[in-house]
N, CA, C and O atoms as a DFTB+ gen file, in Angstrom:
396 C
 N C O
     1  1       5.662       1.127     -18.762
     2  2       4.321       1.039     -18.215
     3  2       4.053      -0.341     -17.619
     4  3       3.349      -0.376     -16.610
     5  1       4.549      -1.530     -18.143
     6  2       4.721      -2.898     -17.411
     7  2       4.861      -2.898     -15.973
     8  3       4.070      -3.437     -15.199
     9  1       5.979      -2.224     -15.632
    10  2       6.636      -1.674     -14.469
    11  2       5.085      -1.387     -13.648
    12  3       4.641      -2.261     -12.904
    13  1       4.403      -0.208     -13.847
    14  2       3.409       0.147     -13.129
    15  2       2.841      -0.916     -12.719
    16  3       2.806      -1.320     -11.557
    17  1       2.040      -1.761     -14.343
    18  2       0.891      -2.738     -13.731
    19  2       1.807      -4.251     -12.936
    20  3       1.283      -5.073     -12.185
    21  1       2.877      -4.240     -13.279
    22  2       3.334      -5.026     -12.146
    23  2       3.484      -4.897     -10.520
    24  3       3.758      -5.833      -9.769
    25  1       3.223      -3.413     -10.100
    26  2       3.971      -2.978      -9.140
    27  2       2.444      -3.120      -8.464
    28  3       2.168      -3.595      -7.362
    29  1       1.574      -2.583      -9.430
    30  2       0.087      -2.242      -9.062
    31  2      -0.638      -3.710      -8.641
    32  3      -1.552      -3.774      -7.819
    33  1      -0.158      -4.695      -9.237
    34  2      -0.826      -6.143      -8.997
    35  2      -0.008      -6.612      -7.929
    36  3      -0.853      -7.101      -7.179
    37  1       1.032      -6.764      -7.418
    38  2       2.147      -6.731      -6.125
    39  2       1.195      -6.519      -5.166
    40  3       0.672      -7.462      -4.573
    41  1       0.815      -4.951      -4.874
    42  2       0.385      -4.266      -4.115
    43  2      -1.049      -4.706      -3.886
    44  3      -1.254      -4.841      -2.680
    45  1      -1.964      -4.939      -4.529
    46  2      -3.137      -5.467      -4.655
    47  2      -3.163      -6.862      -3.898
    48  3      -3.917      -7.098      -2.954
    49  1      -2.381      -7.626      -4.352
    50  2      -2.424      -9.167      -3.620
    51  2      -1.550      -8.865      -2.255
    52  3      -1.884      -9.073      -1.089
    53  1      -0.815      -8.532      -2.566
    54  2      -0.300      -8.361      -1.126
    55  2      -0.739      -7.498       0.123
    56  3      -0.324      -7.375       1.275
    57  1      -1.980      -6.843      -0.781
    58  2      -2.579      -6.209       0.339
    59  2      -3.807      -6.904       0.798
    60  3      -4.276      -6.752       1.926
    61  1      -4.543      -8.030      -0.548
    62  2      -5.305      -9.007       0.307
    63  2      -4.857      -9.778       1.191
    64  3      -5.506     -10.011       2.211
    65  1      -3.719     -10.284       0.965
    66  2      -3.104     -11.307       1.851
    67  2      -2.897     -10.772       2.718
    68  3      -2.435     -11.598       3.505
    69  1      -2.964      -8.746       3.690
    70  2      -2.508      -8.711       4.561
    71  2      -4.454      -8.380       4.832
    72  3      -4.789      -8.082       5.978
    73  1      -5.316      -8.449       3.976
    74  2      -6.492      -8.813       5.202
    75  2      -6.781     -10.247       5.586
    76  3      -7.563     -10.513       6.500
    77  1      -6.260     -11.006       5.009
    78  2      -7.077     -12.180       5.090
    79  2      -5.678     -12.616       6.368
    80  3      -5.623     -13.784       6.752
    81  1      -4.696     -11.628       6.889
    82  2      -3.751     -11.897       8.230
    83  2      -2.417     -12.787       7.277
    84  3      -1.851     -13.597       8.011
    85  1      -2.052     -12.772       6.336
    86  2      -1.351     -13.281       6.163
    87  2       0.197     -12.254       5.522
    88  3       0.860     -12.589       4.541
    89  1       0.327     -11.652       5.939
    90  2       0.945     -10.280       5.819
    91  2       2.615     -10.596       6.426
    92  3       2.601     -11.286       7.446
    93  1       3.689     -10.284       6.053
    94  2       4.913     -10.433       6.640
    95  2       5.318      -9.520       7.666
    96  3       6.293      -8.869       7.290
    97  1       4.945      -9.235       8.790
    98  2       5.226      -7.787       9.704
    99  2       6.619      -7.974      10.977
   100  3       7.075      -8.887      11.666
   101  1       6.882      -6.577      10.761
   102  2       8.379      -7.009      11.464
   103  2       8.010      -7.668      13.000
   104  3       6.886      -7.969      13.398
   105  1       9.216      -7.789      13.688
   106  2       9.319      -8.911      14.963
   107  2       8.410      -8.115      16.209
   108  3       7.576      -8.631      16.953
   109  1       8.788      -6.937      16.173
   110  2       8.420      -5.902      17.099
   111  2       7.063      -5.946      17.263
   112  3       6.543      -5.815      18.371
   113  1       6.114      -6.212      15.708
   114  2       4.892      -5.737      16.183
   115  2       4.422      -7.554      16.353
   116  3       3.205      -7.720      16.445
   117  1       4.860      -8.212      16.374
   118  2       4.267      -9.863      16.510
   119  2       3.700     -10.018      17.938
   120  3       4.051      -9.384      18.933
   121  1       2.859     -10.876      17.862
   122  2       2.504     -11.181      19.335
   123  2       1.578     -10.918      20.409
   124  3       1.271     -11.485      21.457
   125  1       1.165      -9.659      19.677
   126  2       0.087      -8.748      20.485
   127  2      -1.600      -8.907      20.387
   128  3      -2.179      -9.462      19.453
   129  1      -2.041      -8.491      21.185
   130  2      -3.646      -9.224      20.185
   131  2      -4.312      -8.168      19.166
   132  3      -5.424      -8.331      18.665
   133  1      -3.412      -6.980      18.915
   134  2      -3.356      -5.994      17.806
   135  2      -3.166      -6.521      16.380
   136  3      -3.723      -5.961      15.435
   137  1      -2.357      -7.633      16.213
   138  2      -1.280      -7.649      15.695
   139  2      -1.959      -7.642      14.029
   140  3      -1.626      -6.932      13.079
   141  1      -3.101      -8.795      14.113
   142  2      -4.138      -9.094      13.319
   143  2      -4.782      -7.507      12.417
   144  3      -4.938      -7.454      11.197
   145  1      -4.976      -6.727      13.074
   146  2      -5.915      -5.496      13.198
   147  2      -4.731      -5.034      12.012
   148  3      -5.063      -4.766      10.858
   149  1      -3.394      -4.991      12.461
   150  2      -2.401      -4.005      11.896
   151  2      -2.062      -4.766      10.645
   152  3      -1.739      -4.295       9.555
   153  1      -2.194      -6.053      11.000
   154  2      -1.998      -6.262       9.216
   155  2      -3.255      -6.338       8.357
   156  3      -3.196      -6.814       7.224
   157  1      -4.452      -5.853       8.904
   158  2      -5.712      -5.666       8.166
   159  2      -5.195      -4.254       7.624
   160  3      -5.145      -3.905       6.445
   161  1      -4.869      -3.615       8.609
   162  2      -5.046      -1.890       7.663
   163  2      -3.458      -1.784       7.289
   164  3      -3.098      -0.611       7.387
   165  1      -2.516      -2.563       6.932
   166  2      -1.582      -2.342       6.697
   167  2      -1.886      -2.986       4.823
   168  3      -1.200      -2.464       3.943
   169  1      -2.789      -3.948       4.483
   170  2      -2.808      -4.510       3.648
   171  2      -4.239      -3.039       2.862
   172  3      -4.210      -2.517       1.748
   173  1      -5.201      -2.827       3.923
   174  2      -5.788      -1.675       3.107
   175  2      -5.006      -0.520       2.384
   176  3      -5.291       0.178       1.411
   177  1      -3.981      -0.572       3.167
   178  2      -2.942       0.964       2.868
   179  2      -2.462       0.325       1.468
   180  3      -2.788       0.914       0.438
   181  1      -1.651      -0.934       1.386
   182  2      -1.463      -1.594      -0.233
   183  2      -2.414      -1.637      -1.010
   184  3      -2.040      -1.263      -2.121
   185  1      -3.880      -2.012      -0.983
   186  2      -4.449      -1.960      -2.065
   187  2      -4.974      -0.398      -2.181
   188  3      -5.528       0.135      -3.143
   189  1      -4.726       0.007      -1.265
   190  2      -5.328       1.711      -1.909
   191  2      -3.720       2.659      -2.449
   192  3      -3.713       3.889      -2.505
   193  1      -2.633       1.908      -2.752
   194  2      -1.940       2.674      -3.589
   195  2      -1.788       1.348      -4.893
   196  3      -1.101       1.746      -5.834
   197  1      -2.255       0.058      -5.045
   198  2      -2.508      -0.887      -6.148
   199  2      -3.387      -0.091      -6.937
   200  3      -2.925       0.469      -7.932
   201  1      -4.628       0.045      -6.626
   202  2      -5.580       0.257      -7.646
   203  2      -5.677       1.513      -8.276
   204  3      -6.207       1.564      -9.385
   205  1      -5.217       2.603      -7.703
   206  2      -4.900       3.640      -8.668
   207  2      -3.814       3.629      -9.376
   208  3      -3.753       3.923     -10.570
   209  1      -2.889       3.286      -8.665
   210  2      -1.927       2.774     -10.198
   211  2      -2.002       1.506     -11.041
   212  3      -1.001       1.071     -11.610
   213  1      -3.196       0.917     -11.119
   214  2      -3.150      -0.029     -12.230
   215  2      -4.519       0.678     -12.995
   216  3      -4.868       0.375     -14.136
   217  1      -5.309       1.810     -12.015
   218  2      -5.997       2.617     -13.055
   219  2      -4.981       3.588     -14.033
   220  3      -5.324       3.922     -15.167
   221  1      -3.630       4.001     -13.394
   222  2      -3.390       4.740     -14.510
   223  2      -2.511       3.857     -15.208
   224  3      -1.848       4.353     -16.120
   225  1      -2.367       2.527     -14.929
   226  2      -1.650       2.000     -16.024
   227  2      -2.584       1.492     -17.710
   228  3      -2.216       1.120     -18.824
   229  1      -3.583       1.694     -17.200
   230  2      -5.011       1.433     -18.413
   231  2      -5.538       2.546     -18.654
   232  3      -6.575       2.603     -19.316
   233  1      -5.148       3.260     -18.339
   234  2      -5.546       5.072     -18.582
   235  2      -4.621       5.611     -19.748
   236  3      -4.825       6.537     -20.534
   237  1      -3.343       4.593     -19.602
   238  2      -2.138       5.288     -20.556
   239  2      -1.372       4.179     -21.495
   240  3      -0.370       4.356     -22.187
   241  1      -2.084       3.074     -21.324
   242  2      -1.757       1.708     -21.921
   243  2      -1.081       2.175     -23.773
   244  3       0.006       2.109     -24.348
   245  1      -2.456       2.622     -24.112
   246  2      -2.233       2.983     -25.835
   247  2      -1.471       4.403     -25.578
   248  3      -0.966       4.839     -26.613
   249  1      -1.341       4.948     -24.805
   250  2      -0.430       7.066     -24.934
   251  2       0.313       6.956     -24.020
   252  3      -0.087       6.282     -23.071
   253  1       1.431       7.462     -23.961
   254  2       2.339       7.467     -23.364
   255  2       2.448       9.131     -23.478
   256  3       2.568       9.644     -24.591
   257  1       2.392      10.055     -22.105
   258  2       2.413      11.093     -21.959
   259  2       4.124      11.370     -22.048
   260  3       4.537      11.898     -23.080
   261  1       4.766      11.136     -21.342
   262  2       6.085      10.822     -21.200
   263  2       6.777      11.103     -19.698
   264  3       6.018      11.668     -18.910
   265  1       8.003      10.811     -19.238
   266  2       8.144      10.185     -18.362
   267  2       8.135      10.951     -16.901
   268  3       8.038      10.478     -15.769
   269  1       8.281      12.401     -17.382
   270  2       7.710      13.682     -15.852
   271  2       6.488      13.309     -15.581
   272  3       6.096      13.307     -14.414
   273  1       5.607      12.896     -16.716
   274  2       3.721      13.151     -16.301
   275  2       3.574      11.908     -15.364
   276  3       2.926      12.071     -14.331
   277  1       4.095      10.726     -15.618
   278  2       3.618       9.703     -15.587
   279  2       4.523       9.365     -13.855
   280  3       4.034       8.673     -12.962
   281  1       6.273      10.270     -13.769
   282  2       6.755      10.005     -12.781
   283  2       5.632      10.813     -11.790
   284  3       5.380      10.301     -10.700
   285  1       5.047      11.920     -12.132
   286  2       4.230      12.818     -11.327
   287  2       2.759      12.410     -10.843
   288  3       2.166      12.759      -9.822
   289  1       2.353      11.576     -11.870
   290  2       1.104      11.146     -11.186
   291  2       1.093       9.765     -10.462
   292  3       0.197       9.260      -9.785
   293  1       2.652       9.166     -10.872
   294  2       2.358       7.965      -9.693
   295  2       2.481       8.421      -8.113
   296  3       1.723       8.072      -7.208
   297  1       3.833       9.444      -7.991
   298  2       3.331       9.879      -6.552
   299  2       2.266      10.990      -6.075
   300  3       2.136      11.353      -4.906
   301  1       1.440      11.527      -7.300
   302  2       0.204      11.907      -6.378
   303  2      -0.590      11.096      -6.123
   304  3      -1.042      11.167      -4.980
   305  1      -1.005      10.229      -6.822
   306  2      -2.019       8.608      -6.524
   307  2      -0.838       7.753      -5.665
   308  3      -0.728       6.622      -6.138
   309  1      -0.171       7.932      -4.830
   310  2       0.619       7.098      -4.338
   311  2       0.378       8.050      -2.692
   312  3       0.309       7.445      -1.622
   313  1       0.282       9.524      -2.792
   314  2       0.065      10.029      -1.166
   315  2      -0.937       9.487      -0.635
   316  3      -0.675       8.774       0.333
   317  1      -2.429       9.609      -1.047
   318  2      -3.264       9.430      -0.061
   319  2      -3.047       8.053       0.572
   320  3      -3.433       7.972       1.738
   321  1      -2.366       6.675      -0.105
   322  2      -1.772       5.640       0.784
   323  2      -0.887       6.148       1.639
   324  3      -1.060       5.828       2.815
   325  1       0.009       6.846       1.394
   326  2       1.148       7.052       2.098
   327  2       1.232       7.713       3.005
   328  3       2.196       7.645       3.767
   329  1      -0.036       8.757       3.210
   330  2      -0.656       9.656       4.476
   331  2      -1.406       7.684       5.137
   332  3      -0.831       6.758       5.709
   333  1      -2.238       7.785       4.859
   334  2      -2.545       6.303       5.620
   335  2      -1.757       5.214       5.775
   336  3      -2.321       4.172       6.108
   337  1      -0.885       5.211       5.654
   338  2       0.152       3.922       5.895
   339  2       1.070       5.115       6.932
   340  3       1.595       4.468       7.839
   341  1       1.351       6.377       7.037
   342  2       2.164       6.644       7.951
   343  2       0.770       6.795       9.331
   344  3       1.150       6.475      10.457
   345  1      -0.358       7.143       9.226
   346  2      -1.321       7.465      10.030
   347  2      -1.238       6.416      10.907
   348  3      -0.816       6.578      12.052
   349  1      -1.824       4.690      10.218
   350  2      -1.560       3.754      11.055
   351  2      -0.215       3.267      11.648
   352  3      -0.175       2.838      12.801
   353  1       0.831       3.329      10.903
   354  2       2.239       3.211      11.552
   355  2       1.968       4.129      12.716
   356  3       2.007       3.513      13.781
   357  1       1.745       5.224      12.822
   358  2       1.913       6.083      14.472
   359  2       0.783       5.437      15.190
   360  3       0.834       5.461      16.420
   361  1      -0.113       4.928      14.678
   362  2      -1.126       4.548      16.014
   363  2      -0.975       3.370      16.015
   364  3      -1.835       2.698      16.586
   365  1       0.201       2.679      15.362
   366  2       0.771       1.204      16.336
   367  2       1.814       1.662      16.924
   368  3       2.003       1.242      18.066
   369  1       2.477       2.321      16.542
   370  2       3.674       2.331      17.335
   371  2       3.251       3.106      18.654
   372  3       3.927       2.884      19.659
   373  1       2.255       3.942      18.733
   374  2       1.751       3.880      20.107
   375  2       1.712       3.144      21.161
   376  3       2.357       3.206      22.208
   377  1       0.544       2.126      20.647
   378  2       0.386       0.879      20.927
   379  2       1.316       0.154      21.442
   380  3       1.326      -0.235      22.610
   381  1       2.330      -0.120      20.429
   382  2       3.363      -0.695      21.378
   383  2       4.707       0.054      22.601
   384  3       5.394      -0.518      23.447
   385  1       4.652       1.241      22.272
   386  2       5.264       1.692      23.449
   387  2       4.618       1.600      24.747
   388  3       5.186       1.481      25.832
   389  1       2.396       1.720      24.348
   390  2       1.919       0.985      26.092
   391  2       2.056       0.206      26.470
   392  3       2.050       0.177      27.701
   393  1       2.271      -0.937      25.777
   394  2       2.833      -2.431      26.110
   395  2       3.965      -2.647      26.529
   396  3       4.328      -3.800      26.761
């Protein structure tokens, strides 16, 4: 369960740091006057798969369901980021094929 709330606090800071523009993004998307925008919602997409998994890491702190329940609910609290992190990936990579 460490594992989780470590992964969950990762994701959290590293998703402020990609609003506040300080985000690591590959070479391709650098440069553009987008570029800012994409690491704003690239860092929203991290903290919206952080905070539900550091809710279920305090949800299960004292019980341990065991390790199907717990592999199963990190990737359902892990899609709705992962539908939004692929959503904005296609509407940059748009973006940069008009450019």
């Amino acid at each position: 369960m460490e594992v989780i709330f470590a992964m969950s606090i990762f994701h959290i800071v590293y998703g402020i740091l990609g609003l506040f523009g300080k985000r690591n993004v590959d070479e391709k998307f650098k440069g553009y006057e987008w570029t800012k925008s994409y690491m704003k919602e690239m860092g929203i997409g991290d903290i919206l798969i952080g905070i539900p998994w550091l809710i279920l890491y305090f949800a299960f702190k004292q019980y341990d369901p065991g390790y199907w329940t717990i592999f199963l609910l990190i990737i359902l609290l892990a899609l709705p980021s992962l539908i939004y992190i692929i959503c904005t990936e296609r509407k940059y990579n748009k973006l940069l094929k008009k450019d």
